[in-house]
C-alpha positions in Angstrom: -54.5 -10.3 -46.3 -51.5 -8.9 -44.7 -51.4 -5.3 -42.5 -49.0 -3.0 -42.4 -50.7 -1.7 -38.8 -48.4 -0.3 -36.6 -49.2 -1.2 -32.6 -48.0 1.9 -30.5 -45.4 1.1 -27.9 -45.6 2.2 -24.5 -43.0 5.3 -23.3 -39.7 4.1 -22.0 -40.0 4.1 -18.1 -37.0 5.7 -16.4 -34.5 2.8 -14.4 -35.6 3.3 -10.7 -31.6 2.6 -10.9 -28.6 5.3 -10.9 -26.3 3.8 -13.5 -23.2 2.9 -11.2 -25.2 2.1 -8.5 -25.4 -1.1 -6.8 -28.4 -3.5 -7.8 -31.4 -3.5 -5.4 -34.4 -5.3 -4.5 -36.8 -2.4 -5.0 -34.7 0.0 -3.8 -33.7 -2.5 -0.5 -30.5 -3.1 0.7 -28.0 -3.9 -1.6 -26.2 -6.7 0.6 -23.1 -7.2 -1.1 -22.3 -3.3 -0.9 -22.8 -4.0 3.4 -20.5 -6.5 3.2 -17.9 -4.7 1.8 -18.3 -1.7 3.5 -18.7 -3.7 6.6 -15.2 -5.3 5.7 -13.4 -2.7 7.0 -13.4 -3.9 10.1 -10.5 -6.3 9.2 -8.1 -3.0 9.1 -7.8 -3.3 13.1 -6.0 -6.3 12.8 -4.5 -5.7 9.6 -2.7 -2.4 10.9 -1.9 -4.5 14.2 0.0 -6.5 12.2 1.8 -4.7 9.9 2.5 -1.9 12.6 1.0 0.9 10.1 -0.7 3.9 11.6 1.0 3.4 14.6 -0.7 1.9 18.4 -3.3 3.1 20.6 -5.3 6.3 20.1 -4.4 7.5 16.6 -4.5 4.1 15.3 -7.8 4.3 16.3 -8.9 7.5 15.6 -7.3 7.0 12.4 -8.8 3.7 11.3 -12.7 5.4 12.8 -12.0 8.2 10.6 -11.4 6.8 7.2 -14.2 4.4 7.7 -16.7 7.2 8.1 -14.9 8.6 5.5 -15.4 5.7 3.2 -19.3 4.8 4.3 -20.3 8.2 3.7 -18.6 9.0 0.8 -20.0 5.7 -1.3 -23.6 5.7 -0.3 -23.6 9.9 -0.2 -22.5 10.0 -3.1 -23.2 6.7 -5.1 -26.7 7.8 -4.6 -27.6 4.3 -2.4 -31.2 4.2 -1.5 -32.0 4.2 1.9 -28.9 5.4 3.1 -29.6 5.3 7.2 -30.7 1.6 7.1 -28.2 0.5 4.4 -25.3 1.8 7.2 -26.8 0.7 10.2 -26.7 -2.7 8.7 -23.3 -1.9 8.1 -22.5 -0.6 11.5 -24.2 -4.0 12.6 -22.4 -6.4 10.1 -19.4 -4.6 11.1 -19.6 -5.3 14.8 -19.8 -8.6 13.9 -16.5 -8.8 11.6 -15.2 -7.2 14.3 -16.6 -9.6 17.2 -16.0 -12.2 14.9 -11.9 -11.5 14.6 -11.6 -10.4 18.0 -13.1 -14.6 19.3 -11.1 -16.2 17.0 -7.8 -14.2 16.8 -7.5 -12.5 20.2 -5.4 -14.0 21.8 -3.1 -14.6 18.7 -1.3 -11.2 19.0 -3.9 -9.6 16.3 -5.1 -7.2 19.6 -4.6 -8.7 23.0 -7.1 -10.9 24.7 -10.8 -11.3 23.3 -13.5 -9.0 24.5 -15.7 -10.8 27.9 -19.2 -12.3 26.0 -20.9 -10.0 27.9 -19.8 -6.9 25.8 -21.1 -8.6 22.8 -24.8 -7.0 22.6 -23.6 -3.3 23.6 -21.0 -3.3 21.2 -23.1 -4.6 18.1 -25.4 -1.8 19.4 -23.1 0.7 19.4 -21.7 0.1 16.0 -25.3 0.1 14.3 -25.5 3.3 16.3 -22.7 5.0 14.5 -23.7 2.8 11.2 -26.9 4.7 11.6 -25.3 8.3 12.5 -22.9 8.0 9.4 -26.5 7.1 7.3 -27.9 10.1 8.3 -25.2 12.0 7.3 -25.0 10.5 4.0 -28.5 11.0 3.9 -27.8 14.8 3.8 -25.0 14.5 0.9 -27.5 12.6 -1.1 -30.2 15.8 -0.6 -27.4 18.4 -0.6 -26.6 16.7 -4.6 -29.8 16.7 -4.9 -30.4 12.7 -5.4 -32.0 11.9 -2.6 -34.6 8.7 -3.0 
C-alpha cells in the first residue's frame, strides 16, 4: 500500500543573521571581527616607521580618528550585535596590541622607550573605555538605520 500523503513543513524561520554580517555565537561576539578591528593598533608603529602622517599630535590625532572612524563605521553599520561590548573588547584587545608592541619594540626606534609596567592596567582601562564610548555610538547608527538587535 503506498500513500501519496503529504507531511506539512514547518514556516522558514528568519536567519537571526544579517547576510554580510560576521558569524556569531547567538548573537555573542564575533572574535575574529575584534581582532581585526583591534589590529589597528599596529598603525602607531607602522606610521613611525614609514614617517606617514607626520610626528607628535596630528599623528595621533590622526591615527585616533580614523580608528573611531573605522570601529564605528563596521559595527554601526554592519549591523554587529551587541555593539558596546563587541568594542569595548576591542578597545581592550587593542590596549593589548598596543602594550604588546610597545614591550617588545620600544626601544627599537618603533616609538621611543617602553611604557613603565605600572601604566599597564590604566591604559588597558582606558582603551576599553573609549572601545566602549565608540560602542555606544555605534549603538545609535545601528537604531538611527533602524537595525538595532
Amino acid at each position: 500500500m503506498t500513500s501519496n500523503q503529504t507531511f506539512p513543513q514547518p514556516p522558514n524561520r528568519p536567519s537571526p543573521r544579517t547576510p554580510g554580517a560576521p558569524p556569531t555565537d547567538r548573537g555573542g561576539i564575533s572574535w575574529p571581527l575584534v581582532a581585526g578591528l583591534a589590529s589597528m593598533a599596529l598603525l602607531w608603529p607602522l606610521t613611525g616607521l614609514t614617517g606617514i602622517g607626520g610626528t607628535g599630535a596630528p599623528r595621533a590625532l590622526g591615527i585616533v580618528a580614523l580608528t573611531a572612524v573605522v570601529w564605528i563605521g563596521v559595527v554601526g553599520f554592519g549591523r554587529v550585535p551587541r555593539p558596546v561590548l563587541t568594542l569595548t573588547m576591542t578597545g581592550l584587545a587593542f590596549g593589548v596590541v598596543a602594550l604588546l608592541v610597545s614591550t617588545l619594540f620600544g626601544g627599537v626606534g618603533l616609538g621611543g622607550e617602553g611604557a613603565a609596567a605600572w601604566t599597564a592596567v590604566p591604559a588597558l582601562a582606558m582603551d576599553a573605555g573609549w572601545g566602549a564610548l565608540a560602542g555606544v555610538v555605534a549603538l545609535g547608527v545601528q537604531k538611527a538605520r533602524g537595525g538595532a538587535r
